[in-house]
C-alpha positions as CSV (number, residue, x, y, z in Angstrom):
1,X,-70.8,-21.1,-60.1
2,X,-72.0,-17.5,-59.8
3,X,-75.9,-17.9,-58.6
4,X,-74.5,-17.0,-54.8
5,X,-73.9,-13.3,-56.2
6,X,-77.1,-13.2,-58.9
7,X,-75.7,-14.8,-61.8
8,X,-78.2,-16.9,-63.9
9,X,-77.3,-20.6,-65.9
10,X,-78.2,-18.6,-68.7
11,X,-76.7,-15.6,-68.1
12,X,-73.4,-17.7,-67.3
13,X,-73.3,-19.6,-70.3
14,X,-73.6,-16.3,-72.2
15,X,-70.7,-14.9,-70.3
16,X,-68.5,-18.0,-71.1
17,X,-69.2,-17.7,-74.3
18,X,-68.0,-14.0,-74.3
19,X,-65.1,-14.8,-72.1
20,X,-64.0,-17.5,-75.1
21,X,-64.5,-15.0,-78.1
22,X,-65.1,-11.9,-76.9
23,X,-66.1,-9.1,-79.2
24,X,-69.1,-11.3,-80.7
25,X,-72.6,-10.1,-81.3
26,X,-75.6,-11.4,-80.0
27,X,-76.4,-13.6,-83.2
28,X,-72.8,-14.7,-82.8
29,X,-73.2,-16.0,-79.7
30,X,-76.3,-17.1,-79.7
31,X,-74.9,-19.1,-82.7
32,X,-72.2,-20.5,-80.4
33,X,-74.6,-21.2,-77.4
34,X,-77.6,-22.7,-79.6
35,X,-79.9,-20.0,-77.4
36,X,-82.3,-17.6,-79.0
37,X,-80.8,-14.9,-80.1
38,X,-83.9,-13.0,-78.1
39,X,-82.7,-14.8,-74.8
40,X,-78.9,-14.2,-75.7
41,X,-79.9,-10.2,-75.8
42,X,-81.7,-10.3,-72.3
43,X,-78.7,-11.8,-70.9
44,X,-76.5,-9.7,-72.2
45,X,-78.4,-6.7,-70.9
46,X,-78.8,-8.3,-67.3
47,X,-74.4,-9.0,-67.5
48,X,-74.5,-5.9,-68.4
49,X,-76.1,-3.9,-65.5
50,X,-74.5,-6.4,-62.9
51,X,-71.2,-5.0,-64.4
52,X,-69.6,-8.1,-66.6
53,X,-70.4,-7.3,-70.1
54,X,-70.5,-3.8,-72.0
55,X,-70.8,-3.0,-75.2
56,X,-69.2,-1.6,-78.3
57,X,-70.7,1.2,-80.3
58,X,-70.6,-0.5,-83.8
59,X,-73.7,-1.6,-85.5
60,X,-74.5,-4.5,-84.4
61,X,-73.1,-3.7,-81.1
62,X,-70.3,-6.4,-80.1
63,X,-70.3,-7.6,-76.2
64,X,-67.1,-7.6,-74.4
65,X,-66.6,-9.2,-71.0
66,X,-65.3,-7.3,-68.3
67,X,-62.3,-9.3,-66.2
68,X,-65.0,-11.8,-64.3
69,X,-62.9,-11.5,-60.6
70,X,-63.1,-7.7,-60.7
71,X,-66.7,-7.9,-61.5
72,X,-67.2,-10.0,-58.7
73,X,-65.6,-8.3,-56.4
74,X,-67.7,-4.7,-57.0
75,X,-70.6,-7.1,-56.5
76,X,-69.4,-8.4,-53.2
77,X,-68.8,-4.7,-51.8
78,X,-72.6,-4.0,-53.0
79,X,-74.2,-7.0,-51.1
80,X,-72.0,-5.8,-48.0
81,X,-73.4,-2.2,-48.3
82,X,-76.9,-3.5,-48.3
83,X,-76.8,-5.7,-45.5
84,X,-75.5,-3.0,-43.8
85,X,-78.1,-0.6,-44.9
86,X,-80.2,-3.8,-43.6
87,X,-78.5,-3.8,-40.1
88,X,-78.9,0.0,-40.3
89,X,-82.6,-0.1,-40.7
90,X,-82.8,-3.0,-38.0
91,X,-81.5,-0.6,-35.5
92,X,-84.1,1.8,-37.0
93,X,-87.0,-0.3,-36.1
94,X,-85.7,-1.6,-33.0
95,X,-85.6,2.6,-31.7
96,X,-89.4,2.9,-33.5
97,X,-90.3,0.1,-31.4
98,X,-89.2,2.1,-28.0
99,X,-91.5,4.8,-28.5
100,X,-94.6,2.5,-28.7
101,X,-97.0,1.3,-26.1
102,X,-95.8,-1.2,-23.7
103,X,-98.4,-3.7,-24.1
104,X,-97.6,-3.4,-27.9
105,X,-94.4,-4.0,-27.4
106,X,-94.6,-7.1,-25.1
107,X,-96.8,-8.2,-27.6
108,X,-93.8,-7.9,-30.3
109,X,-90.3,-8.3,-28.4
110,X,-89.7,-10.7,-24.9
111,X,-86.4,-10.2,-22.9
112,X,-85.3,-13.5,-21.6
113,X,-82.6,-13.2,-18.7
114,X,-80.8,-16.0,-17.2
115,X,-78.5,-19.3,-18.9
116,X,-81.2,-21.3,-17.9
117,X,-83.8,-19.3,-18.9
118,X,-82.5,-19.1,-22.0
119,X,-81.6,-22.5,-22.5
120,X,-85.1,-23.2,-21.9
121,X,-86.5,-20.8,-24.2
122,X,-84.7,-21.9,-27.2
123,X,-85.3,-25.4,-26.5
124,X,-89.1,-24.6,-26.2
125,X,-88.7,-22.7,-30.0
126,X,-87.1,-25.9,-31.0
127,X,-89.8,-28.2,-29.9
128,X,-92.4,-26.4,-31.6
129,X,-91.0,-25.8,-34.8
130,X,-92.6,-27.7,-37.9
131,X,-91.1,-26.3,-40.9
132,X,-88.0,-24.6,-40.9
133,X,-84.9,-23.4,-38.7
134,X,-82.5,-20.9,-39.6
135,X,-79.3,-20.1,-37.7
136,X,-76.2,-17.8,-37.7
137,X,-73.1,-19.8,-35.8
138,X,-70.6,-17.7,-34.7
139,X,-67.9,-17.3,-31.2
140,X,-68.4,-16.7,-28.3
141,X,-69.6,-19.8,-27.1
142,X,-71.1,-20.8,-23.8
143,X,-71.3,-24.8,-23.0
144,X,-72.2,-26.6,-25.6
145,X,-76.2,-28.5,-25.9
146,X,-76.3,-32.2,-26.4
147,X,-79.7,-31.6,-25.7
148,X,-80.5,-29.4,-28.7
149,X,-78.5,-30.9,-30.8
150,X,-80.4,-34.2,-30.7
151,X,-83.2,-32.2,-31.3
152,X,-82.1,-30.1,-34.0
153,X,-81.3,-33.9,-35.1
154,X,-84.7,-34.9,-34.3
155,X,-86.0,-31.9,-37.0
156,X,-84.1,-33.4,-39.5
157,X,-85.3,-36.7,-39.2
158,X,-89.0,-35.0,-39.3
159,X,-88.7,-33.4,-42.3
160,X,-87.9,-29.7,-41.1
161,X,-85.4,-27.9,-43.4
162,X,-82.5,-26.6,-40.9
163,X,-79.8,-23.8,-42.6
164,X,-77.0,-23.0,-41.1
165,X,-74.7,-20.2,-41.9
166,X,-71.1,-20.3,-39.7
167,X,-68.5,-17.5,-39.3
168,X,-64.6,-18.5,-40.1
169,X,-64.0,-18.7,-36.4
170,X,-66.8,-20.7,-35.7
171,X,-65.0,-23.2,-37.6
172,X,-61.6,-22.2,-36.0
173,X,-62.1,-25.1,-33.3
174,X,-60.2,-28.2,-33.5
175,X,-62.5,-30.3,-35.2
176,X,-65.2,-27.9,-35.9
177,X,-65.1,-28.6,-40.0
178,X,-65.7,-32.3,-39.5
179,X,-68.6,-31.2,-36.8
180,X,-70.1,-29.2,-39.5
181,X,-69.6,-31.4,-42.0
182,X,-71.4,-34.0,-39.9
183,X,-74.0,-31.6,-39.9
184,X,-74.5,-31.8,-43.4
185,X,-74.6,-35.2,-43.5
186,X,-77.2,-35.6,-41.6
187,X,-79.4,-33.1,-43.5
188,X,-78.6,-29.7,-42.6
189,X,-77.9,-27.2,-45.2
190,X,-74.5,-25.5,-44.0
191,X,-73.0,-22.6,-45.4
192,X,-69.9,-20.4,-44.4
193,X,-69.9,-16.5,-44.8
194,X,-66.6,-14.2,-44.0
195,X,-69.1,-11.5,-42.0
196,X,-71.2,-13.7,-40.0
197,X,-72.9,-10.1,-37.6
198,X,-74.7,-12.2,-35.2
199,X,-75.6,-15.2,-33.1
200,X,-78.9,-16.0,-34.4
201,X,-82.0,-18.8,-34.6
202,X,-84.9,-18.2,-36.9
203,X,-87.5,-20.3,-36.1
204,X,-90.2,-21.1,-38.9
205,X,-90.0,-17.8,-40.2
206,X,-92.3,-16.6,-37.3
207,X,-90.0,-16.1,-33.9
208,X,-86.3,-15.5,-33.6
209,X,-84.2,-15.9,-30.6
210,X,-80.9,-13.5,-30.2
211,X,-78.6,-12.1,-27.6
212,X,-78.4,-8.9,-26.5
213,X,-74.8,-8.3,-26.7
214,X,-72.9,-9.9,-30.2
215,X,-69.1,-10.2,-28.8
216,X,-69.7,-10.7,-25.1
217,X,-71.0,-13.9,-23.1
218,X,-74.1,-12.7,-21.6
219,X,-77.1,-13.5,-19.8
220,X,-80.2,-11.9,-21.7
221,X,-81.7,-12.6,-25.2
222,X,-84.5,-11.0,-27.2
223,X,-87.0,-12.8,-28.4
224,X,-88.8,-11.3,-31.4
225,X,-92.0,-12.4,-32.6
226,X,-93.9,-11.1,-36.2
227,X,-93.2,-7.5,-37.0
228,X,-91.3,-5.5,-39.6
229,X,-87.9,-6.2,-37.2
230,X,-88.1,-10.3,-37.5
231,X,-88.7,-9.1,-41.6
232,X,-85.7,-7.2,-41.6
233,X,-84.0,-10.5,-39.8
234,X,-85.1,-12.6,-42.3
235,X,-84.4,-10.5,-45.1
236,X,-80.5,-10.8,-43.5
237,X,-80.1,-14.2,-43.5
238,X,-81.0,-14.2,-47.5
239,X,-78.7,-11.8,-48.1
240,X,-76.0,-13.8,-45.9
241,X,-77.0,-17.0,-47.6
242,X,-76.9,-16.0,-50.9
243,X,-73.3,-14.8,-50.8
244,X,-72.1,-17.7,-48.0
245,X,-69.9,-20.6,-49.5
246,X,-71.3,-24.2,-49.1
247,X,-69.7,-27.0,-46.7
248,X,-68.3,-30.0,-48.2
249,X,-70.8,-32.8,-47.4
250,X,-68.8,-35.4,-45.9
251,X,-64.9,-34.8,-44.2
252,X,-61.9,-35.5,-46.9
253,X,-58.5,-37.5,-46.0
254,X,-57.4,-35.4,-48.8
255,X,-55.2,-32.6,-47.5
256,X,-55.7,-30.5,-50.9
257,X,-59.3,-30.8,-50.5
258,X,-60.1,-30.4,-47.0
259,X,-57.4,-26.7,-47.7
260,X,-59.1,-25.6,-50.9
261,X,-62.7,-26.0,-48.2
262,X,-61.4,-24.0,-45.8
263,X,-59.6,-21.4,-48.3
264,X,-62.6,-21.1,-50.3
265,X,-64.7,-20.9,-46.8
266,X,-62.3,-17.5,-45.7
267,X,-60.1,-18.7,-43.1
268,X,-57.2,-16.8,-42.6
269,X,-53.8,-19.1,-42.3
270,X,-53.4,-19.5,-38.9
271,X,-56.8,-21.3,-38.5
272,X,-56.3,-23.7,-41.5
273,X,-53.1,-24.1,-39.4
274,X,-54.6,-25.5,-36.9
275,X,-57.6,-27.0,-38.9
276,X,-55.0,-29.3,-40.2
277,X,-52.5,-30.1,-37.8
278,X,-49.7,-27.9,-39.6
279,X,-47.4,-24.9,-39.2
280,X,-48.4,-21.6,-41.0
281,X,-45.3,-21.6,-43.0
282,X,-47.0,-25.1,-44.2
283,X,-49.9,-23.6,-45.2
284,X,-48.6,-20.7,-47.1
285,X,-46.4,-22.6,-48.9
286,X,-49.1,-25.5,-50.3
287,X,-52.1,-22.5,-50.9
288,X,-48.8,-20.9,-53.2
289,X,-48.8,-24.4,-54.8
290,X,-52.3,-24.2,-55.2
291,X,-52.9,-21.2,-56.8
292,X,-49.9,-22.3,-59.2
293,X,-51.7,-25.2,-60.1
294,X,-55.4,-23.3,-60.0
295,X,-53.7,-20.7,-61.9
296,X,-54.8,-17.9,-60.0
297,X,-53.1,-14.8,-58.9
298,X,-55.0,-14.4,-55.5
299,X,-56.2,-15.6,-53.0
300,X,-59.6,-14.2,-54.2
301,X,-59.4,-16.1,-57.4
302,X,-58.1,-19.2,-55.7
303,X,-61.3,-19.3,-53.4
304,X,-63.8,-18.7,-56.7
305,X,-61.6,-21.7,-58.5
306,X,-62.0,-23.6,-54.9
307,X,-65.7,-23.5,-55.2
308,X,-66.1,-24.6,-58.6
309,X,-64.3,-27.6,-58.2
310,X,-65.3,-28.8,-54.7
311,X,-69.4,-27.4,-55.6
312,X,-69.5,-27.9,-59.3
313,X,-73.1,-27.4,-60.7
C-alpha cells in the first residue's frame, strides 16, 4: 500500500507489526513477523528516517510508530518540494541552454509552430517509437486524434510499454474515467496525480515533445532531444509516477466503487458530481457515509483506505 511514497513490503510488514503492539523491540517483532531480527533492525532504521517509527531510550530500545497518515503526509510535502526543485532546475537548464551556440542548440531543442505541424511531429515520434511512451494528460485540450490513438493502440499491440499519468481535470470530462479505464484495458499503464505541471509525451526515453505555454491553447511546441533537460524531464515523470494513484482496470456499475476511484484519484466534489450523474449535495453526503464506514476522519485517510481496497497488493 505505501511503495508510491518509498515504503518497502518489508518495511510495511514491520510497521504493521508496530502499529498492532507498539512499544516492541526488534527481537519482539521480529518474533511476531518471523523475519530476522537483523532485517527487522534495518527496517526499523529505514521507518525511522522516512519519519514513521522512533525509538525509546531503554535498553533494548522499543520502536513506536508515529500516526501512519501524518507520516504520510510530511512525505507528500517533501516529494512536492523536490519536483519543484526539479521544475526549478528545468528552468535552469533551459536559460544555460540560451547562452550556447546556435548550431548546439538546434542540435538539442526544435521549435515546432503550427496545429498541423505539430500534429505531424508527434505523430512522426509515435511512429518511430519501439520501446516505451510516457505521457502527462492534462486540460486544455485542442481536437481530439483518432489518428494517434489508434496508433498509440497500435504500440500496445507491439509490445511498447505506454504510461500515462492524468490530472483530476483531465478526467473531469463526461466520460473521461471510462476512456481512461479503456485505456488500461487495452494495456496502458494509467495513473492519476493531483499536480499534473504539464502536457507532456516522452518518447523512448530519448525525445520529448511539449508546448510552449502550459494553460493556454497554443500553436508552438518544443521538441527536446538528449541532454541534461530531457534528464531532468524524465526524472519528473518518476517522481510524478511514484506518488500518482492507479486507474481501476475496467469501469464499475458499482456507484461506491467507481466514488472511492475518483476520491482516491483527487477530484474535488463537483467533478465526481458530474462523473456520476449526481448533485454535489449527493456526493457529500455518500463520501460522509464512506468515511463512516472506512472509518476515517478525512478525506485524506478516506483516499489512502480507497487505494488499499480498490489496488490491494
Amino acid at each position: 500500500m505505501l511503495e508510491p511514497i518509498g515504503v518497502t513490503a518489508e518495511q510495511e510488514r514491520v510497521l504493521r507489526s508496530l502499529l498492532a503492539a507498539p512499544h516492541r523491540t526488534v527481537h519482539q517483532v521480529a518474533a511476531a513477523t518471523g523475519m530476522e531480527a537483523d532485517g527487522v533492525l534495518l527496517a526499523a532504521t529505514e521507518l525511522e528516517a522516512l519519519g514513521f517509527v522512533t525509538r525509546t531510550p531503554d535498553q533494548p530500545p522499543r520502536l513506536v510508530p508515529v500516526r501512519p497518515d501524518a507520516a504520510v503526509e510530511v512525505l507528500v510535502s517533501q516529494r512536492k518540494l523536490e519536483l519543484d526543485r526539479v521544475s526549478a532546475s528545468a528552468r535552469e537548464l533551459v536559460r544555460e541552454m540560451e547562452v550556447q551556440d546556435r548550431h548546439r542548440l538546434d542540435s538539442l531543442l526544435e521549435v515546432v509552430v503550427g496545429k498541423e505541424a505539430i500534429s505531424s511531429r508527434f505523430a512522426q515520434l509515435l511512429t518511430r517509437t519501439s520501446a516505451s511512451l510516457s505521457v502527462l494528460d492534462r486540460p486544455p485540450y485542442a481536437a481530439s486524434s483518432e489518428a494517434s490513438d489508434q496508433t498509440v493502440r497500435r504500440l500496445l499491440r507491439q509490445g511498447v510499454v505506454v504510461r500515462g499519468i492524468y490530472s483530476p481535470e483531465s478526467l473531469d470530462r463526461p466520460g473521461a474515467l471510462d476512456e481512461a479505464m479503456s485505456a488500461r484495458v487495452a494495456g496502458e499503464e494509467s495513473r492519476v496525480h493531483p499536480h499534473v505541471p504539464m502536457k507532456l509525451a516522452i518518447f523512448d526515453e530519448r525525445t520529448a515533445l511539449l508546448p510552449l505555454s502550459v494553460d493556454q491553447l497554443v500553436d508552438s511546441a518544443l521538441v527536446v532531444h538528449e541532454s541534461s533537460l530531457l534528464s531532468a524531464l524524465l526524472e519528473m515523470y518518476g517522481l510524478l509516477w511514484r506518488d500518482a494513484v492507479p486507474i481501476a482496470r475496467q469501469p464499475s456499475d458499482d456507484v461506491d466503487e467507481r466514488l472511492l476511484t475518483l476520491l482516491s484519484a483527487g477530484l474535488k466534489d463537483e467533478a465526481i458530481a458530474r462523473q456520476l450523474d449526481v448533485s454535489p449535495r449527493t456526493v457529500g453526503r455518500r463520501i460522509a457515509e464512506l468515511m463512516e464506514r472506512l472509518g476515517a476522519r478525512t478525506r485524506f485517510q478516506a483516499g489512502l483506505f480507497a487505494q488499499r481496497r480498490l489496488f490491494p497488493e
